[in-house]
N, C-alpha and C positions, 0 to 999 in steps of 0.2 A: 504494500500500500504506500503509493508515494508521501512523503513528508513534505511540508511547508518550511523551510527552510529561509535565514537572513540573506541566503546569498542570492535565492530566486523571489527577492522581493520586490525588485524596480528594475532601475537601468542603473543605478549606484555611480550616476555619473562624475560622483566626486572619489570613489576611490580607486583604488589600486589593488592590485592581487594579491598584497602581502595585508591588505584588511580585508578582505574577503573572509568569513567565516561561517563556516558550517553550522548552526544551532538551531537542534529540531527543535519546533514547535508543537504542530498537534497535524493530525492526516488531511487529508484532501476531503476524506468521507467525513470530518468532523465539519469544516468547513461547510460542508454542502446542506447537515443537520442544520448548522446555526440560518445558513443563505434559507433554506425553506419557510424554518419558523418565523422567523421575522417577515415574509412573504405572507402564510398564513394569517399572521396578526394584522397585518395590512389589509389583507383580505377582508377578514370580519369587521376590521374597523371600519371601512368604508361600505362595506354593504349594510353595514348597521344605520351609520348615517345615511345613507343613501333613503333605506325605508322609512327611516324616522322624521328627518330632515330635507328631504327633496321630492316634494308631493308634485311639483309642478315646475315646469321649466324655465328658464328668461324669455323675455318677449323677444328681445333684438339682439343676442349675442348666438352662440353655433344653434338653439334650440329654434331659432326661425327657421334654420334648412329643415330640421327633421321635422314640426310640424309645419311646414309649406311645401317639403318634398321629399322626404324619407318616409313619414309614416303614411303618405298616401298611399303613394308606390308601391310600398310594400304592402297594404291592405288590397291593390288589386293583382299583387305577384300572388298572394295569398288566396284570390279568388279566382285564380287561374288568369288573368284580367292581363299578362301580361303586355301583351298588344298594343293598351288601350293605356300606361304609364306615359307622363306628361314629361317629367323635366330628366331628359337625358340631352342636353345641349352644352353643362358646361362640367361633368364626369360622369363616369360609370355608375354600375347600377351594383356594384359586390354588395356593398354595405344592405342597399334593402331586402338583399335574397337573404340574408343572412337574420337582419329585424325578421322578415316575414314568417322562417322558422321558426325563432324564437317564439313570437307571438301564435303559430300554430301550438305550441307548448302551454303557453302561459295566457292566451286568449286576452290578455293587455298587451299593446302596442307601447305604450309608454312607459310599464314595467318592465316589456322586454328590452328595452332603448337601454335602462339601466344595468339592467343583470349583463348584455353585453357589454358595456362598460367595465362595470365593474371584475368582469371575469377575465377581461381580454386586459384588463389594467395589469393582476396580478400575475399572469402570462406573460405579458411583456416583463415585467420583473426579473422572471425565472429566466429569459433568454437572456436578458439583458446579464445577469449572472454569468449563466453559463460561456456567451462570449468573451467578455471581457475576465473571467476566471483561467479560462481555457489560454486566452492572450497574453495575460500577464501573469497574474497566481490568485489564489479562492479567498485570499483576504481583501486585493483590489477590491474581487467582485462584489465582497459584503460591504466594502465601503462606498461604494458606488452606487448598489439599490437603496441603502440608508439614507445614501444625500439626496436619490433621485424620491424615494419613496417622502422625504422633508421638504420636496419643493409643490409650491401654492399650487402654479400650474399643471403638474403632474394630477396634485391631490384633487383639482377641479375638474379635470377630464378622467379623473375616475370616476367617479359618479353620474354627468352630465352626459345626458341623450346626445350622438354625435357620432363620427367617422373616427375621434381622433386617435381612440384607444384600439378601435379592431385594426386600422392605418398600420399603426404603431407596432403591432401584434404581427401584423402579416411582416414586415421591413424587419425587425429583427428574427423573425422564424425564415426570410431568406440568408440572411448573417451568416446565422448560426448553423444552416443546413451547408453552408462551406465553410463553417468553421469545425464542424464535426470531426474525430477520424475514427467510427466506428463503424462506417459504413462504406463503400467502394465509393471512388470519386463520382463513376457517372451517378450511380442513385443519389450520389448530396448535388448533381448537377442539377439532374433530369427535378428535385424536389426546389429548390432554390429558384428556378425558373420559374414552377409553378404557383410559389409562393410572391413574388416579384410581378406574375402577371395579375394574380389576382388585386396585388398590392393596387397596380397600375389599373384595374378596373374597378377600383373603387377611388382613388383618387388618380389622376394623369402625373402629378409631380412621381408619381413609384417609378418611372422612367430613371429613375435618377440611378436606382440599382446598376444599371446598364453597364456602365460606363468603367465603376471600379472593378466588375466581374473580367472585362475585357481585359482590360491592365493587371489586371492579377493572373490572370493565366495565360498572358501573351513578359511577363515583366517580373512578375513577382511569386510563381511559382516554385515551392525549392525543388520538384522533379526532373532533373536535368531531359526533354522532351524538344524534337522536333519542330520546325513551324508547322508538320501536315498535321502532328498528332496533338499537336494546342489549339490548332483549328478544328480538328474533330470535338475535342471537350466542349468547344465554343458552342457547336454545333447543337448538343445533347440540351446545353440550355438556354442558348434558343430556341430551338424548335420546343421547347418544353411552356415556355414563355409566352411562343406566338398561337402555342392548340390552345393556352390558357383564353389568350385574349379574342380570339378570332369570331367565337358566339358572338361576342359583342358589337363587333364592327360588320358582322353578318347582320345584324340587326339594324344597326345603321344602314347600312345601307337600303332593306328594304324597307327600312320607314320614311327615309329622307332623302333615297338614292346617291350618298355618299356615304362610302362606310368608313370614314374620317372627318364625319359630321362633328363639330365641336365649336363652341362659341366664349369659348375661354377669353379670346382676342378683347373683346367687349370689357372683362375686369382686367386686361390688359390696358385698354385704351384709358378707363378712366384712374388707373394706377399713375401711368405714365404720363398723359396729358393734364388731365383736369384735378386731379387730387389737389386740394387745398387752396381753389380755384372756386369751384361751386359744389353745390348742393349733391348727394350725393343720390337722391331720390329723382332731382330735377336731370341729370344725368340718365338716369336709367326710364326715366318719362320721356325725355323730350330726344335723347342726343345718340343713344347708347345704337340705333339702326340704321347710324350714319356709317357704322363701320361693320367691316363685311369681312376678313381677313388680318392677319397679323401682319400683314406686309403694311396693310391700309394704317397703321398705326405705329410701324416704323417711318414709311415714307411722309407721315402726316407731321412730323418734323426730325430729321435722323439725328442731327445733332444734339438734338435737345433729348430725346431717346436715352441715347449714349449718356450721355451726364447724366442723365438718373439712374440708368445702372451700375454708373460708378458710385452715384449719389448712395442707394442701396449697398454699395457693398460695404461702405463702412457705417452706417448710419444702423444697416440690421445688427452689424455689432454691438455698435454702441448698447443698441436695445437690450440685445440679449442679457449685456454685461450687467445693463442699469435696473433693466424690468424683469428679462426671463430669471431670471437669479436672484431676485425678490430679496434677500436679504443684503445687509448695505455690507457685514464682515466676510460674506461668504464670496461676496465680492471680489473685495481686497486680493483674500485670498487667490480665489482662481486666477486673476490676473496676472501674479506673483507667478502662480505654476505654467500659466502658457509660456511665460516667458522662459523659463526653468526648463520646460519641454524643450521648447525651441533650440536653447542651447544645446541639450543634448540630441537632439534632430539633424542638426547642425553639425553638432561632432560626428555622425555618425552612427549612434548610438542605437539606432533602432533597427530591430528583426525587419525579413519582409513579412511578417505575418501579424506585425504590429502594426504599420506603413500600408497596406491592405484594409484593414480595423478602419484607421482613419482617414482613408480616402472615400468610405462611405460619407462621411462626415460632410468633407469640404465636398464632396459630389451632390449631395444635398443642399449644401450651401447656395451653391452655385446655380443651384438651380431655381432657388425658392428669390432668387436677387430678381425673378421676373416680377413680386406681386408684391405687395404693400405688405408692412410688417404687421403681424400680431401674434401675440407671446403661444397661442395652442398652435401655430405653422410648425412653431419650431423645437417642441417636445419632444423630438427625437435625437436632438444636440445637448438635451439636461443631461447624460450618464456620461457623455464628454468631458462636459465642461468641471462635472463631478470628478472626473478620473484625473483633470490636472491639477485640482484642489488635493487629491487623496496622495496621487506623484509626487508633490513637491513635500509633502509633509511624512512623506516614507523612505524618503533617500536625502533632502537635505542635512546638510552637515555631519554625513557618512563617514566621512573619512577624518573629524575628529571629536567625534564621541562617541562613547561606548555603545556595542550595537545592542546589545540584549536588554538592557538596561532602558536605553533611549528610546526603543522601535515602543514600547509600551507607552511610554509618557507621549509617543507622536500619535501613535493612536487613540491614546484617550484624549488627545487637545481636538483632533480632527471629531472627538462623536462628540465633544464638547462643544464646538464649535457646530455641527449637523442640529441637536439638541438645541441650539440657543438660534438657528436657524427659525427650527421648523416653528418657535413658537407666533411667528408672526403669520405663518400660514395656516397655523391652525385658530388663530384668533381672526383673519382674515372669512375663514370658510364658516366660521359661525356667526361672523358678522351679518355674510352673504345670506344664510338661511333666512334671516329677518327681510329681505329685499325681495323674494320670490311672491309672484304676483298668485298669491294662493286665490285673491279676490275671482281670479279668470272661473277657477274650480266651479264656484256657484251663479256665476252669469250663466255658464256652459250645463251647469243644472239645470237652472229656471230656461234656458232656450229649449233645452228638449221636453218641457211640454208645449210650448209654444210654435214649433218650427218643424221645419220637415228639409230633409238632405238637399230639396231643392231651391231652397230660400238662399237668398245671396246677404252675406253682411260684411260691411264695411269696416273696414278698422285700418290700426298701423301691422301688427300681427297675425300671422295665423293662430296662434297659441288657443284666442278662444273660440274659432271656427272650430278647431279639432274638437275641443272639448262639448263645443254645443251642437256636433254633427252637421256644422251649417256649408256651402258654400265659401269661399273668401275672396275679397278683392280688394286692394291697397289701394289706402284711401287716398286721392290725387292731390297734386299741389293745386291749391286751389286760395284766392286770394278773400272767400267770405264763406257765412255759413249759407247766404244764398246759392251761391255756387255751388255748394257742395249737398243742397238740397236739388237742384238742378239734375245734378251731375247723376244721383241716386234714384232718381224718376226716371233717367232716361237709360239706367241700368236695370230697372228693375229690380233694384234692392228691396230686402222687406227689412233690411236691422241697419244702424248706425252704431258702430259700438266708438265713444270719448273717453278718453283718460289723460294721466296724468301723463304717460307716454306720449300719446299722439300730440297732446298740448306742446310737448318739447322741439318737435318736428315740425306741429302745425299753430305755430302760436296766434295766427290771425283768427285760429276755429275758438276759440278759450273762451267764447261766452254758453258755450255746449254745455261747458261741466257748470255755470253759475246761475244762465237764465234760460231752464228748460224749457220755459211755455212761449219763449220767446218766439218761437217760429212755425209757420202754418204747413203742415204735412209730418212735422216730427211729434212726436209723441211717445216721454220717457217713461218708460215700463220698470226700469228697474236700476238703482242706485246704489254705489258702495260708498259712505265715507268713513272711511280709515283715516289714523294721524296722519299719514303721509300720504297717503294714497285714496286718488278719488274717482269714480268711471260711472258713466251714463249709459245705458242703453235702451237706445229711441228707436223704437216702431212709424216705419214709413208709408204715409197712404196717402193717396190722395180724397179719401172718405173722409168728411170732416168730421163726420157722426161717432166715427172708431167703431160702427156698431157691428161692421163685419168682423173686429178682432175681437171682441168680447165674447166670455166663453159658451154662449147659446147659437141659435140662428139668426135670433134677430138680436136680442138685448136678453139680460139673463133678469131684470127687475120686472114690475108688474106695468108699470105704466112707460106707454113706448117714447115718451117724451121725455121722459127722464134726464136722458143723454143731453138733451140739447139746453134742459137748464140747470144739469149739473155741470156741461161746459162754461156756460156761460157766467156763474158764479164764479168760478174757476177764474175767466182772464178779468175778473177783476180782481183785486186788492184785500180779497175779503178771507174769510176762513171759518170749513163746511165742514160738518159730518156729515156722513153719509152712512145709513140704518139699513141692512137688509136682513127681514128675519122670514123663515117659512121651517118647511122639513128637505131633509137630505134621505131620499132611498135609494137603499142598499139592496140589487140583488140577488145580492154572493155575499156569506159573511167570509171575514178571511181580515188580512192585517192592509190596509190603505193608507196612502203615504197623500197624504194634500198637501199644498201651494199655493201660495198668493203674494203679491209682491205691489204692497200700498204702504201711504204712510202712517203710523199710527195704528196700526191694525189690531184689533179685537177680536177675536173668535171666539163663540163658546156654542158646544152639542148636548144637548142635554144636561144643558145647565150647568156644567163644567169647561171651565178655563184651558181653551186648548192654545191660543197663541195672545201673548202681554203687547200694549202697545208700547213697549222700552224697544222696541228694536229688533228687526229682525236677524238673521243670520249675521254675525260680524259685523254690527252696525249697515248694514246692507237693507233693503225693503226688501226680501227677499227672505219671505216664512214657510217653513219646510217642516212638517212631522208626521210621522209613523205612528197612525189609530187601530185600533182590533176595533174592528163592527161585525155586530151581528145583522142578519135581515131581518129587513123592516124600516121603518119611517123612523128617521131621530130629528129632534128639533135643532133648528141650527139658526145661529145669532151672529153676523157679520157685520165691523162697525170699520169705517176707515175715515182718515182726515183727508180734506178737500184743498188748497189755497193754490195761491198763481202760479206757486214754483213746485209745486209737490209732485209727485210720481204720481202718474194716472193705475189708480187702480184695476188690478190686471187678476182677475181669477174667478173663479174657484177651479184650480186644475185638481187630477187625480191620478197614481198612480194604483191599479187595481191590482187583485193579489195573482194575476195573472201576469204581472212585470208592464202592462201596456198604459203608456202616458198620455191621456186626454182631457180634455179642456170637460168640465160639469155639465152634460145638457138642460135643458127643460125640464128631460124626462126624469132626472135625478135630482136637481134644484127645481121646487116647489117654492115659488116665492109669495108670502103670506101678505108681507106690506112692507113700504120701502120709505124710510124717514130721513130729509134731507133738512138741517135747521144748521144756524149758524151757531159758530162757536163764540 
């Protein structure tokens, strides 16, 4: 059983052969016990948080792709529906076949989003080990997952619905499959290709793999071989690469009749031209079908082109150095070791099977210089950046201090330093949990009794179209809320959803969230105010009556005028109860879940207190509870507030013990008498 030894600990670029010494430590197999557990515990601690902590996703950070085009996707790969999937323009389609299984398992879409996360997180972990264990020795690799498993961004795309973990999972499971040696080269070829293309068919940057395969078995192989017989291994993983990817551009092709269909160019154009210039939505509105090709966006100024890739090349470092690496010491540090490395780079000092290692690296790098920086691109350079941190602090001042002695106190400053790291990403990630727009969860309730798959609603997010099963369409620049009432009549929207979000984007909309009654065709249904966080969702008609959305045929009260003088109290200044008392029949007894979304609400069934007017759901007009009835007639007592800015009372919905969501009819609201007096 091999030993871990002082001498196979780094590149010891400061000594010499006469301090070189031999001092076993513990085995390889002990090391692999410690690298698992720690994995393990990573494991459970983020799926822990995961369930407990992360019920619902960000509006506008990676959770827009998955609900605006992952979990669709995947919902009709899932329904055989492939055919008929929408956004294959700007990558592949890996990631949804993979959501689509999941969720054939787990029958949540956005449970399964996380369990892939989370799994394919601690997987990358163990590769991540095994390479760089395999490359340098099994204590690197424990130092290495410790720093990467302590960094923010790692810790947030573990959890978070997204590409960036299975991405990550696939890129080092091609690593590793040529970094192996316990298998014959062509099988780690023919597997390394196949992992590379899938890579590539969930996101286009997996291309990147290419490159250092080539130069490693044309340059950096130690098998003294032939140029025929380097080109045959070449051979194995490509063709293994190209069977991976070719379904795909099969596809393309018969859907678009190019099967190198892809419009990446377009987040090319406004990377390169217009970033930090305009609006980033008014681009993708007005400007983004001006360009048709990558060339069209080279030639649209080449000079200027160029300088921003040079611009990119040091600017993403910068980033990395200042953002991706979240802690201000850990910093320091790394910086200290690239330059540490370098020097022995420089000298010489490095294997080709280390020089292999990180030509993935800068091969990535290089590549990613095409698109605008953000800290989850570059997730795959944190176990790097970690290893020059770990380099410089296991071989400096080798050569004149005691090795046995000192390798302990570097190690313990380095998990001292990891530890005093992670505390800022762990206060970070629980900050975050308070910022997730949990409010979406119960709009996305209350819309499926209201709504049906074919209603369209408007917002900045898909986040609450997923959850209220509705249609979505992004809500336009638009310079009033005329406009944007306009805009939605000649959409055929039936929802307008405002928030605190879209106010940020759309600040000329901002009187949505303050003066609801303000405008003729909207009509708000349902309100959250939270400390920080406030949203509207307004009902679109052009019925001035609202008498087609209330929950009967015509009106669910007694007298058919109702409506029109309880509107009309309304736009004035004034402030209304509104009194509906009759019987509710039941008939199916069983457990029923009712709804109503007013303000001030009152309900009592037989003479018992089923919903208080303090407020409904989280400060929300938005009242939800679970009754056992029996069959038969129960008295039912419904009382709600009236004034100029209030929520238009919206119900009596039902969920029946048969799981089916509809609005109370006639036949089941018996309305006795209806009492409208002022407050």
């Amino acid at each position: 059983m091999p030993l871990i030894t002082l001498k196979n600990l780094g590149y010891h670029l400061n000594m010499d052969k006469n301090h070189r010494k031999t001092i076993p430590l513990f085995s390889t197999k002990f090391f692999n016990f410690i690298a698992l557990a720690f994995i393990l515990i990573y494991f459970l601690l983020i799926a822990t948080y995961s369930y407990y902590h992360y019920p619902v996703g960000q509006q506008m950070n990676v959770e827009h792709d998955f609900y605006n085009w992952y979990a669709p996707d995947a919902k009709k790969i899932l329904n055989g529906n492939l055919w008929s999937i929408e956004f294959y323009d700007l990558k592949g389609i890996g990631y949804h076949f993979i959501l689509a299984l999941v969720t054939f398992a787990t029958g949540d879409i956005f449970v399964s989003g996380k369990i892939i996360s989370v799994i394919f997180s601690a997987l990358s972990l163990f590769l991540i080990y095994k390479i760089f264990s395999s490359s340098f020795n099994p204590l690197t690799g424990i130092l290495i997952i410790l720093g990467t498993m302590a960094n923010n961004f790692f810790i947030i795309s573990s959890y978070t619905v997204g590409t960036d973990m299975f991405f990550l999972f696939l890129v080092f499971a091609a690593i590793n499959s040529l970094c192996t040696e316990k298998v014959s080269k062509t099988y780690r070829l023919l597997l390394a290709g196949f992992f590379s293309g899938y890579a590539y068919f969930t996101r286009y940057n997996g291309i990147f793999l290419l490159l250092p395969v080539i130069l490693y078995l044309f340059f950096l192989d130690e098998e003294k071989e032939g140029f025929r017989e380097k080109t045959k291994k070449l051979s194995f993983y490509l063709a293994s690469f190209f069977l991976t990817i070719a379904p795909w551009h099969i596809f393309l092709y018969l859907k678009t009749g190019n099967p190198f269909f892809n419009r990446s160019y377009r987040n090319l154009a406004y990377d390169f031209i217009y970033e930090g210039y305009i609006n980033k939505d008014f681009y993708w509105q007005y400007l983004a079908d001006n360009f048709h090709s990558a060339s069209d966006v080279f030639f649209y100024n080449p000079v200027s082109f160029s300088y921003k890739l040079l611009e990119h090349f040091f600017s993403h470092f910068n980033n990395q150095i200042n953002s991706l690496l979240f802690s201000q010491s850990l910093k320091y540090v790394t910086v200290l070791g690239i330059a540490y490395f370098l020097i022995g780079a420089i000298g010489g000092k490095l294997s080709k099977k280390e020089i292999f290692i990180f030509l993935f690296a800068a091969s990535y790098y290089l590549i990613m210089l095409f698109i605008h920086y953000e800290d989850r691109y570059f997730i795959f350079l944190i176990p790097f950046f970690i290893y020059f941190a770990a380099h410089l602090f296991l071989n400096v001042f080798n050569k004149h201090l005691s090795e046995k002695s000192f390798l302990f106190l570097r190690i313990i400053a380095f998990l001292l330093l990891i530890i005093y790291s992670s505390k800022d990403a762990i206060a970070f990630n629980q900050k975050r949990a308070s910022w997730l727009p949990t409010e979406i969860l119960y709009f996305g309730d209350f819309l499926k009794f209201i709504s049906h798959e074919d209603n369209l609603l408007i917002c900045r997010s898909p986040n609450i179209t997923f959850y209220g099963g509705v249609r979505y369409r992004e809500i336009p620049l638009v310079s009033s809320v005329d406009e944007l009432v306009k805009f939605a009549l000649k959409k055929k929207a039936s929802f307008i959803y405002f928030s605190n979000l879209e106010m940020k984007s759309r600040p000329q909309l901002e009187t949505l969230l303050y003066h609801k009654s303000k405008y003729p065709y909207l009509y708000p249904i349902m309100e959250w105010n939270g400390e920080n966080k406030k949203g509207v969702l307004y009902y679109v008609t052009e019925d001035s009556t609202l008498a087609s959305f209330l929950p009967s045929e015509k009106t669910p009260f007694f007298r058919e005028d109702i409506l029109t003088e309880l509107f009309s109290k309304r736009d004035k200044n004034e402030k209304w109860s509104l009194e509906v008392k009759g019987l509710l029949k039941i008939s199916q007894n069983g457990n029923y879940i009712l709804a109503f979304s007013g303000e001030g609400l009152e309900m009592e069934i037989d003479e018992k207190k089923i919903f208080q007017p303090d407020g409904g759901i989280n400060n929300s007009s938005f009242y939800k509870k679970g009754i056992m009835f029996d069959t038969g007639y129960h008295f039912i007592n419904i009382s709600v507030k009236i004034s100029r800015n209030s929520i238009f009372p919206s119900g009596l919905f039902w969920e029946k013990p048969d799981g089916k969501r509809e609005k109370v009819s006639k036949k089941n609201l018996l309305i006795e008498k209806v009492i409208l007096k002022p407050l």
